[in-house]
C-alpha positions as CSV (number, residue, x, y, z in Angstrom):
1,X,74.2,140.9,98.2
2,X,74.2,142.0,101.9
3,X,76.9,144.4,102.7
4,X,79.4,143.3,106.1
5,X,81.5,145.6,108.6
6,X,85.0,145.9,106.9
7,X,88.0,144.1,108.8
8,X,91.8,144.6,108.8
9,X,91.6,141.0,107.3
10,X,90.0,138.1,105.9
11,X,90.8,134.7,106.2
12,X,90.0,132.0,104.2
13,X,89.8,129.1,106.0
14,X,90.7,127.9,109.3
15,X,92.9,124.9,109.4
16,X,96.1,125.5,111.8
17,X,97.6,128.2,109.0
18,X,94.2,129.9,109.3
19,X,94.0,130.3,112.7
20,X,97.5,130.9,113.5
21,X,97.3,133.7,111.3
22,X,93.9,135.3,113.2
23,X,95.7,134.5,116.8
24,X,99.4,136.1,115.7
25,X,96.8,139.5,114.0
26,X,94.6,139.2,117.0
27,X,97.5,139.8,119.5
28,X,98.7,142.9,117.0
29,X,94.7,144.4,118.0
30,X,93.3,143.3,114.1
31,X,89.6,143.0,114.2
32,X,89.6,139.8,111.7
33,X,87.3,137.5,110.5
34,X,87.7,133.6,109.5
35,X,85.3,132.2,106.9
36,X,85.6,128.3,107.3
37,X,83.6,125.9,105.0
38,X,83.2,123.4,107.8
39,X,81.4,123.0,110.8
40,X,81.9,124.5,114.2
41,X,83.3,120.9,116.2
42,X,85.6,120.4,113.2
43,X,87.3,123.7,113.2
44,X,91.2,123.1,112.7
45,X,90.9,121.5,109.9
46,X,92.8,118.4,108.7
47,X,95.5,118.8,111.8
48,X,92.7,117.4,114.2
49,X,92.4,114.5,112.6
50,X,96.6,114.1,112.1
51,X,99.1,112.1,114.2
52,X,101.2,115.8,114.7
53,X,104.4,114.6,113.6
54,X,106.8,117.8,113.2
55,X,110.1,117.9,111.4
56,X,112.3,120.0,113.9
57,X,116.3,120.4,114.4
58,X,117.8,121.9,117.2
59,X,115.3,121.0,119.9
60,X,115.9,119.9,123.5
61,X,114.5,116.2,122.3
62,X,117.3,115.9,119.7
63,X,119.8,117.5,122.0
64,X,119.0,115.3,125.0
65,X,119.8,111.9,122.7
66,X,123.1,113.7,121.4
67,X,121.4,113.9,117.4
68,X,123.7,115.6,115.4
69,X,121.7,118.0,113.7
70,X,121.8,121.3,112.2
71,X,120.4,124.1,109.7
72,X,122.8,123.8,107.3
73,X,122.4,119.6,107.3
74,X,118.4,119.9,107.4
75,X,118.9,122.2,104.5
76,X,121.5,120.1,102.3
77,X,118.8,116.5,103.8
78,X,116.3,119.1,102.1
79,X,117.8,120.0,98.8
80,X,118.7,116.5,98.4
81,X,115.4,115.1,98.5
82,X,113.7,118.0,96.8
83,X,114.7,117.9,93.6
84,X,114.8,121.6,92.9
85,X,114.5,123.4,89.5
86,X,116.9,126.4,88.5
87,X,113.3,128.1,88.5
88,X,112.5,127.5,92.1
89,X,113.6,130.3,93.7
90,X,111.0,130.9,95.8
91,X,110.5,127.4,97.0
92,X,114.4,127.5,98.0
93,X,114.0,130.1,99.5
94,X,111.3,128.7,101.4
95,X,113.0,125.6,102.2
96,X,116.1,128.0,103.2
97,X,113.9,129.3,105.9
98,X,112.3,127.0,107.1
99,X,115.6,125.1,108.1
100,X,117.2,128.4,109.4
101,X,114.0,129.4,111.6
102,X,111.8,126.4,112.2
103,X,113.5,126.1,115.8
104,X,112.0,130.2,117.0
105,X,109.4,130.0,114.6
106,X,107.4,127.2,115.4
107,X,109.2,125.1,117.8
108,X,110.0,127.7,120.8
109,X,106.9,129.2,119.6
110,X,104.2,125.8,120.5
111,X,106.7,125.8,123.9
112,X,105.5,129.1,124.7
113,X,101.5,128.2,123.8
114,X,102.0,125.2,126.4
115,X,102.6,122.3,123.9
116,X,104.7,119.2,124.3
117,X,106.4,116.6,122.3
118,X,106.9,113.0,123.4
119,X,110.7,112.6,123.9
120,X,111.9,109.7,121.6
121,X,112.7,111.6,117.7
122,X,111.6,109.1,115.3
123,X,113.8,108.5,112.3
124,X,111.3,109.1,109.1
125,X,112.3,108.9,105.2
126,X,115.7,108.2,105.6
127,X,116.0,108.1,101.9
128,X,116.0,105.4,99.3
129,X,118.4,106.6,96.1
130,X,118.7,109.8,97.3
131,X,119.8,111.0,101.0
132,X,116.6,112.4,103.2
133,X,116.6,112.6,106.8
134,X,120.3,112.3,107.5
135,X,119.3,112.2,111.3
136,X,116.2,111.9,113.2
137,X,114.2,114.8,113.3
138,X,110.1,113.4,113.5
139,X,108.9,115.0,116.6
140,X,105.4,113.6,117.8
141,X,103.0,116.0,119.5
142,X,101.9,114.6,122.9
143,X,98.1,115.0,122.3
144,X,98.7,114.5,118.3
145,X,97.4,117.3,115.7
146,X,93.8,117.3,117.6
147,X,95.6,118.9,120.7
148,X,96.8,121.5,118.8
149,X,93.8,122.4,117.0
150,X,92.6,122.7,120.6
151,X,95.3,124.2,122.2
152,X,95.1,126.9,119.4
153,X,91.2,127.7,120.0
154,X,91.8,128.4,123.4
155,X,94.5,130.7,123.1
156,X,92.3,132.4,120.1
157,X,89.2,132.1,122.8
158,X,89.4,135.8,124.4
159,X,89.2,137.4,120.9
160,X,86.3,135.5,120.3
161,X,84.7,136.5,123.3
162,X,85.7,140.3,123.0
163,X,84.3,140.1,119.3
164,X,87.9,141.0,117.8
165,X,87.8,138.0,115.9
166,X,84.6,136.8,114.3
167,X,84.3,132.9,112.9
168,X,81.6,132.2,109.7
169,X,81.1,128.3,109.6
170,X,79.9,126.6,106.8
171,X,80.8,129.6,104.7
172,X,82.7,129.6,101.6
173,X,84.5,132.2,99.7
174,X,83.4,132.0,96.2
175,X,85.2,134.8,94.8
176,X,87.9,138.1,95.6
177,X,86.7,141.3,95.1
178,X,89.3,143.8,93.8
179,X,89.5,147.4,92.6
180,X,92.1,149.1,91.0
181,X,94.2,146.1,90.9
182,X,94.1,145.5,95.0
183,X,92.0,142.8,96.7
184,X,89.8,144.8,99.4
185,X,87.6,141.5,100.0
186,X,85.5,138.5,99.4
187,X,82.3,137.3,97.7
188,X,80.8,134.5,100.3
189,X,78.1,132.2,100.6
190,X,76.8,130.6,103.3
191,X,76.6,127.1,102.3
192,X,73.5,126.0,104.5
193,X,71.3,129.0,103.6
194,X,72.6,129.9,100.5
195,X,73.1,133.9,101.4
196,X,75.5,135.8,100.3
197,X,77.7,138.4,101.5
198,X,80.3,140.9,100.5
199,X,83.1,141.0,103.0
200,X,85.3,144.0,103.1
201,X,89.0,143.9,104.5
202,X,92.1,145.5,104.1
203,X,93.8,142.3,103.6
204,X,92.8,138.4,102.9
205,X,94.6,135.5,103.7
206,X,94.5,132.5,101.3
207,X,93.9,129.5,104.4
208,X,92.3,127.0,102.4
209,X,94.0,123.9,102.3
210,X,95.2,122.4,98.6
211,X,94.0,120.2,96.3
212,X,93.9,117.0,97.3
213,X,91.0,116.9,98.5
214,X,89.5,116.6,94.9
215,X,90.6,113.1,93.4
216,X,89.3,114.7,90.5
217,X,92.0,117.0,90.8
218,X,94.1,114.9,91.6
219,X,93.9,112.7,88.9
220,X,94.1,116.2,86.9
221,X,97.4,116.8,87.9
222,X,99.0,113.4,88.3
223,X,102.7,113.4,87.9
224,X,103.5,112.3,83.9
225,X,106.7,110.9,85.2
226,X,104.7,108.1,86.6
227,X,103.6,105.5,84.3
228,X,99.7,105.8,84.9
229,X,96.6,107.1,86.8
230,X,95.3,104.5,88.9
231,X,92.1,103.2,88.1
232,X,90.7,104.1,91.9
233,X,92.0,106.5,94.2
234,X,90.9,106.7,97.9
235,X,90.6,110.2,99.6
236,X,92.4,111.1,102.9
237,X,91.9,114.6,102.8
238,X,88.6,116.8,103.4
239,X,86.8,117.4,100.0
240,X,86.5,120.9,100.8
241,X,89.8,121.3,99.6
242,X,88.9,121.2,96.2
243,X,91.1,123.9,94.4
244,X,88.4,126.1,93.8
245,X,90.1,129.6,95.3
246,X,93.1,128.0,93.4
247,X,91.2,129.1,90.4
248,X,90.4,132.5,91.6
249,X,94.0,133.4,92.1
250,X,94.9,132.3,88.5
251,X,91.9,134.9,87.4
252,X,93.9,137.5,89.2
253,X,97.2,136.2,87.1
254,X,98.2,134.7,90.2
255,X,101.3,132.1,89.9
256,X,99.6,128.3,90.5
257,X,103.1,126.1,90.2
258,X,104.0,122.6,91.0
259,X,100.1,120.9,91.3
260,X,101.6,117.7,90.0
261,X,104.1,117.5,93.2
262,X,101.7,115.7,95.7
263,X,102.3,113.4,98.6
264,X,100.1,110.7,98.8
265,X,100.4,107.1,100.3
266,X,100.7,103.9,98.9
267,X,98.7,101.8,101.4
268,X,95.3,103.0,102.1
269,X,92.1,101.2,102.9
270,X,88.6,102.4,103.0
271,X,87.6,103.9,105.9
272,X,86.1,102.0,108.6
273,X,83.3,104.9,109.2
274,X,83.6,106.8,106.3
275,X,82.2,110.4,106.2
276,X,82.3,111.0,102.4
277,X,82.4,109.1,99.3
278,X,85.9,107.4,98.8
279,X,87.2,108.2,102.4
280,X,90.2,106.4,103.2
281,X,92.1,105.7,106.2
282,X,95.9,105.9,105.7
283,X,98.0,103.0,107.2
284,X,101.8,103.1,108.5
285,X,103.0,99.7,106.6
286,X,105.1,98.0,108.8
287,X,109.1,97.0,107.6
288,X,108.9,93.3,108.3
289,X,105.7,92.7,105.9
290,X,106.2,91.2,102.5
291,X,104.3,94.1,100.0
292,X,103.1,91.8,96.9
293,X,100.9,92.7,93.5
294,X,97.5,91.8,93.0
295,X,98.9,88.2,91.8
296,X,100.7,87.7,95.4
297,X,104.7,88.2,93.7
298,X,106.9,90.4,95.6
299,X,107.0,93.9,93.8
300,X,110.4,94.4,93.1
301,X,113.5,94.4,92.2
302,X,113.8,96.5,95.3
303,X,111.5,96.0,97.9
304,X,108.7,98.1,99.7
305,X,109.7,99.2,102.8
306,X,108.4,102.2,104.6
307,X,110.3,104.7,106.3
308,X,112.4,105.5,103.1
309,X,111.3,106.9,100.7
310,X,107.1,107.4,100.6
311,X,107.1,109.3,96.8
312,X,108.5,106.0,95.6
313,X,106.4,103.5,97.7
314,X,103.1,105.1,95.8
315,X,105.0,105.3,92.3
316,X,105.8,101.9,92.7
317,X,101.9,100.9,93.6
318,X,100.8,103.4,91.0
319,X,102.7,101.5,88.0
320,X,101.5,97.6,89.0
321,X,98.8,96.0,87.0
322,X,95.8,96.3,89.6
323,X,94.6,99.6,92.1
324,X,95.8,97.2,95.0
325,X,98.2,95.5,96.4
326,X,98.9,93.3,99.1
327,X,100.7,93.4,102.5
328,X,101.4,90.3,104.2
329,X,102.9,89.9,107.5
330,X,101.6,87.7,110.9
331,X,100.0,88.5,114.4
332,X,103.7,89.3,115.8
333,X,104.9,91.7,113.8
334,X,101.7,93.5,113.5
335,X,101.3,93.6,117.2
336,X,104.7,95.6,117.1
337,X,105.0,97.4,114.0
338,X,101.3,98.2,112.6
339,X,99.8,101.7,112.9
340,X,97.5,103.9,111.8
341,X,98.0,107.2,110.5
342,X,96.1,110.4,112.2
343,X,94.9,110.6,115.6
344,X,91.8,108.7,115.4
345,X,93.5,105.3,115.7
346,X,96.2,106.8,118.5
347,X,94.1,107.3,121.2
348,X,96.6,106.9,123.8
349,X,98.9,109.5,122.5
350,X,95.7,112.3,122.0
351,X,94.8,111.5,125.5
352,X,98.2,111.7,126.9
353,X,97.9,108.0,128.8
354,X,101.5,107.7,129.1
355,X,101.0,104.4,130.8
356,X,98.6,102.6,128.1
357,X,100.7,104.2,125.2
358,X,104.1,102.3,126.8
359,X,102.5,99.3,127.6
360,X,101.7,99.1,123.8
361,X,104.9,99.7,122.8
362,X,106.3,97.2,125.0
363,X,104.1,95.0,124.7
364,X,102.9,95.2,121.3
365,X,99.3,97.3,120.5
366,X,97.0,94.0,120.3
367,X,94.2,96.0,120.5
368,X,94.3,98.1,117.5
369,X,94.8,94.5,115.9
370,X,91.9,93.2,117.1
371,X,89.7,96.8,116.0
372,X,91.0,96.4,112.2
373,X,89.8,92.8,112.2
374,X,86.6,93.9,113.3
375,X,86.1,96.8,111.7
376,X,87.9,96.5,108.1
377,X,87.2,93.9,105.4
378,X,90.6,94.8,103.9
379,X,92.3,93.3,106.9
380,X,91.9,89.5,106.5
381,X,93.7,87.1,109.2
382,X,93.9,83.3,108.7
383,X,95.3,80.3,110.5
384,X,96.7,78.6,107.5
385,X,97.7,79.9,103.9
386,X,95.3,77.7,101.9
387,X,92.7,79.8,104.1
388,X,94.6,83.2,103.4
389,X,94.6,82.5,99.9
390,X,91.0,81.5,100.0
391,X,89.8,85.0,101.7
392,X,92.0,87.3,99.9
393,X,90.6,85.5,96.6
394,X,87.1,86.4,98.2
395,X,87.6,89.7,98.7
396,X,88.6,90.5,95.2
397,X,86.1,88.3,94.1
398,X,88.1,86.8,91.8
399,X,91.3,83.8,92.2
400,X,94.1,86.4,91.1
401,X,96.2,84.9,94.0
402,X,97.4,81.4,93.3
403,X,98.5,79.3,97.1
404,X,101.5,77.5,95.4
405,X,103.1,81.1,94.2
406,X,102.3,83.3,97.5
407,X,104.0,80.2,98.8
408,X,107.1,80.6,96.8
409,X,107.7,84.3,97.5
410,X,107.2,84.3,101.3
411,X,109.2,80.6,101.8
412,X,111.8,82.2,99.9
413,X,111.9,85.1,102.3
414,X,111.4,83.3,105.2
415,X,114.5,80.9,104.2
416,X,116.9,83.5,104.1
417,X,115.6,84.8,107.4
418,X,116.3,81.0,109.0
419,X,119.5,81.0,107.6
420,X,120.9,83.6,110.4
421,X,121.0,87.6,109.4
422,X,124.8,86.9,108.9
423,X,123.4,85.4,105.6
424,X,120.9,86.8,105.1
425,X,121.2,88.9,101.5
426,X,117.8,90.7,101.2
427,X,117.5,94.4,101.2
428,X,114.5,94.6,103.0
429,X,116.3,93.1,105.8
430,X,119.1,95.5,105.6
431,X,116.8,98.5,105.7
432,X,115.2,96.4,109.0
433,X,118.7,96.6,110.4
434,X,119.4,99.7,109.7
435,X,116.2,100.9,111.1
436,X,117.1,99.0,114.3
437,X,120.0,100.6,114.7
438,X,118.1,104.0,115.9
439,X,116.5,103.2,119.4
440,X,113.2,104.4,119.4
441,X,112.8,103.0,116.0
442,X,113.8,99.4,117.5
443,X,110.8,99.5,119.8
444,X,109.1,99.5,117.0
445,X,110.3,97.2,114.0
446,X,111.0,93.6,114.7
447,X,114.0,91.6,114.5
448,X,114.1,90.2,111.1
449,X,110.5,87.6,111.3
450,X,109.8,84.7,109.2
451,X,106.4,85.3,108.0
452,X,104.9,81.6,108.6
453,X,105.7,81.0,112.1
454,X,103.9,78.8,113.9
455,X,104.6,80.6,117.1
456,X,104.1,84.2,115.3
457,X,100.1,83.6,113.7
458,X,97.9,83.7,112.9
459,X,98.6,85.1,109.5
460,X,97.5,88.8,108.4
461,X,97.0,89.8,105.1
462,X,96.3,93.3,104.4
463,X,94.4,94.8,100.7
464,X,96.0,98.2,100.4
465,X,95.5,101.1,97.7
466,X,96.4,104.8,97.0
467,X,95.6,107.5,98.8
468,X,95.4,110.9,98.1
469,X,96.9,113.4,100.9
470,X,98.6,116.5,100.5
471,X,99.5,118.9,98.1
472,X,103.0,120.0,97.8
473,X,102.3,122.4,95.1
474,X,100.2,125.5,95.3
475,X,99.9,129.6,94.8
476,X,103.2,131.2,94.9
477,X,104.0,134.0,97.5
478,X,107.0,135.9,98.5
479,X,108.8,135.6,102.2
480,X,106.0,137.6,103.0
481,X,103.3,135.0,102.0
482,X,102.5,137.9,99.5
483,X,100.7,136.1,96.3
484,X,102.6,136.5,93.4
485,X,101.6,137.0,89.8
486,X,103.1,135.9,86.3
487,X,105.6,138.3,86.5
488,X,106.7,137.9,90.0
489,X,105.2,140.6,91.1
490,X,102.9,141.0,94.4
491,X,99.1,141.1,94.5
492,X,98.1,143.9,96.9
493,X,96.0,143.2,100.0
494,X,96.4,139.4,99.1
495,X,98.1,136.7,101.4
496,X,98.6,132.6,101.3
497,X,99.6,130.5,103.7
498,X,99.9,126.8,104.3
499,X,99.0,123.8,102.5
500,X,97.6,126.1,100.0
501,X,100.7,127.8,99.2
502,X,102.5,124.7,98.6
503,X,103.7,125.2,102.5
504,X,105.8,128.4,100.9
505,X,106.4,129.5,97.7
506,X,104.1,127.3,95.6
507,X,106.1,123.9,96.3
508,X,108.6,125.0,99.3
509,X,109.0,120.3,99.5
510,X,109.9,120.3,95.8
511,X,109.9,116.4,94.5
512,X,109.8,114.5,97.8
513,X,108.9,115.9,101.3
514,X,111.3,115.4,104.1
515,X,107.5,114.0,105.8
516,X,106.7,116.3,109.3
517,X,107.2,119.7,107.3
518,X,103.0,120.1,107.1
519,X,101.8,121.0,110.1
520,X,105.2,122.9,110.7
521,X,104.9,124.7,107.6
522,X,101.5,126.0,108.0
523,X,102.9,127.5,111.3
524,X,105.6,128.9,109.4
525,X,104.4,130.3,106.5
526,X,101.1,131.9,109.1
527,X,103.7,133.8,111.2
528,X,105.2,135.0,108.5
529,X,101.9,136.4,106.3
530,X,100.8,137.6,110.0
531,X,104.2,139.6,110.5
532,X,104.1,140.9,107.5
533,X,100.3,142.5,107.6
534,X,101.4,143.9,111.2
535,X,104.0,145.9,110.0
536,X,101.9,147.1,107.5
537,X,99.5,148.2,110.1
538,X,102.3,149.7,112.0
């Protein structure tokens, strides 16, 4: 095993948390080095390929539209949705700083690395039977998560160049080294010749994603409080992410808490150009569709509508009879409501074509209606909904759909819709209203639509599954992103950060996720695990 220079630290993997760590210890004069299991072009991890949404209070956007907000409301939005144990002190504590600092910590701090948020604050899971976002607080990054993968890079460029900060690709930490009770490094292997090399550092830094990347992990840890596993399970994170140093912690005693909290979605679809078995694309469902089982009935009592409450969208698809379920919904409302999660599909926001991303907005995004047709066999349009019936039928190969019962549940619908909104007693069209009420939401949702309308087709119907995402839960650390063992205690010379620390303290999101604390937290939790090691060093 070939011997390395010793660094001040070693990081394990470098998504956003990774690198924010090396830039914030490169500014402090670290000499550091990131080992990264993927490529060179897809450094940044899973943030390149997300839409950048951050949940932020206090910010000139909110202030600027006169939102209410707070740290003490984000907090009490926080706890509410969380579901906190009397055990979780650490994640409360997490969750207690992240509301309290998330404005200086990451906020002002993307400001002062040159980044930008579009100004409208979308309203995200408001909360279904328990209160979430009591205000809006989704801030979109104008160049989505791919910018700021970029944006980072460049700012980390000059210690690249000076040889302060050294970057292994397609490297993998396979184990920790430790003597007398202190990690002082890393066993890696270099994936594409097989080498291996002992690292020596003063410090590592756990940056290596969660555990969702595994489905067989996944499935592993699936919450018992849902009724079953379901029987497929697309992926929509990188398998990289398979748990693996996970394991090596527990070896050390390290604290692994909360793997069953996960947030997935409920309306995935295999991905168009898929880069690994079971790759899934993950799709914003929009309000005005009807979400049906595998038999074409409305899944109920209460109805699926996103925007909510996204933990109990996927428990509801996890518990009904078939892997899939159904969206269906016409040409208009699509056109205004239907999106796709991630940066891929938003190429107007990653660009930063202001003009092309309002004219879609206004004038509804026909275009990424048109790609979806083309591209996706889970995205079935039809003049008629004999012919609907007919495809849908196809594509499951079998007639679970009968016409005259996809007819009953959508006339019914579309009935109360005719009968004026003053009369109409749905909940789905109450949470449509509702959503309405918020401006930049109202760009976005339609007025309550009757889904066959002649002047609204063609109709879309749209096969939809579960997809894995994010872990909530992870290795437990301290304030300090310090790991911490059984008995609470610190590891020496051992770090975590990010989505593999449960975004702070091994589940900082608890039960539900306020949605936008990800890419936030990573931030967090890094410049906290960086200040940390530099006043060490001081």
């Amino acid at each position: 095993m070939k011997k390395q220079n010793k660094y001040h630290t070693l990081i394990a993997g470098g998504g956003i948390a990774g690198l924010v760590t090396a830039l914030e210890l490169a500014k402090s004069g670290q000499q550091i080095i990131i080992v990264d299991r993927d490529t060179k072009e897809r450094i940044g991890g899973l943030a390149r390929w997300a839409f950048g949404g951050m949940a932020l209070c206090g910010t000139a956007e909110q202030k600027r539209q006169n939102i209410p907000d707070s740290p003490e409301l984000l907090l009490k939005d926080w706890h509410s949705f969380a579901n906190f144990g009397e055990d979780d002190y650490w994640p409360k504590a997490w969750a207690k700083d992240y509301a309290e600092n998330n404005h200086e910590m990451v906020y002002m701090w993307l400001k002062s690395l040159g980044a930008k948020f579009l100004p409208a604050v979308n309203w995200v899971e408001r909360g279904l039977f328990n209160r979430g976002n009591s205000v809006p607080r989704y801030h979109i990054l104008w160049g989505t998560g791919w910018h700021l993968a970029e944006l980072i890079i460049k700012h980390l460029q000059p210690f690249i160049d000076n040889k302060q900060l050294t970057i292994l690709h397609q490297h993998k930490v396979e184990n920790l080294i430790c003597k007398k009770q202190q990690v002082i490094g890393a066993e890696v292997i270099d994936e594409i010749s097989g080498e291996k090399y002992s690292i020596n550092a003063d410090q590592v830094v756990l940056a290596c994603g969660g555990i969702n990347g595994s489905t067989e992990r996944v499935r592993q840890n699936w919450p018992t409080s849902w009724s079953k596993l379901p029987e497929t399970l697309l992926n929509g994170a990188n398998p990289i992410s398979d748990g693996k140093l996970h394991d090596c912690v527990a070896e050390l005693d390290g604290n692994i808490t909360h793997q069953d909290k996960m947030w997935n979605y409920a309306a995935g679809i295999p991905h168009p150009q898929p880069e690994f078995k079971g790759h899934g694309l993950s799709l914003v469902p929009c309000k005005s569709a009807l979400w049906m089982d595998h038999t074409g009935k409305r899944i109920g009592p209460m109805p699926l509508v996103t925007g909510f409450d996204t933990n109990y969208l996927c428990q509801q698809v996890a518990n009904q009879e078939k892997p899939w379920t159904w969206q269906i919904l016409n040409w208009k409302i699509a056109a205004k409501e239907f999106a796709v999660s991630g940066s891929q599909h938003n190429p107007h926001i990653r660009n930063k074509n202001l003009f092309k991303l309002l004219k879609d907005t206004l004038l509804g995004n026909h275009r990424l209606i048109h790609q979806m047709v083309d591209e996706c066999e889970d995205f079935i349009c039809a003049d008629s909904l004999p012919e609907l019936v007919d495809k849908m039928n196809k594509r499951t190969q079998k007639p679970y759909v009968d016409k005259e019962v996809l007819y009953a549940e959508i006339n019914e619908y579309d009935q109360k819709i005719k009968r004026g909104i003053t009369y109409c007693n749905d909940d789905q069209t109450r949470r449509i209203q509702h959503a309405r009420q918020w401006r930049p939401d109202k760009l976005r949702t339609c007025a309550p639509q009757a889904i066959i309308d002649k002047k609204a087709g063609p109709l879309i119907a749209i096969k939809v599954q579960l997809i894995s995402r994010k872990s909530l839960g992870g290795v437990q650390t301290n304030l300090k992103g310090q790991v911490l063992n059984q008995a609470k205690n610190s590891i020496a010379g051992l770090y975590c950060v990010g989505e593999a620390a449960g975004f702070g303290g091994g589940g900082a999101s608890g039960f539900r996720s306020l949605e936008g604390t990800f890419l936030s937290g990573c931030i967090l939790t890094a410049r906290h695990a960086a200040s940390a090691i530099i006043s060490i060093q001081e």
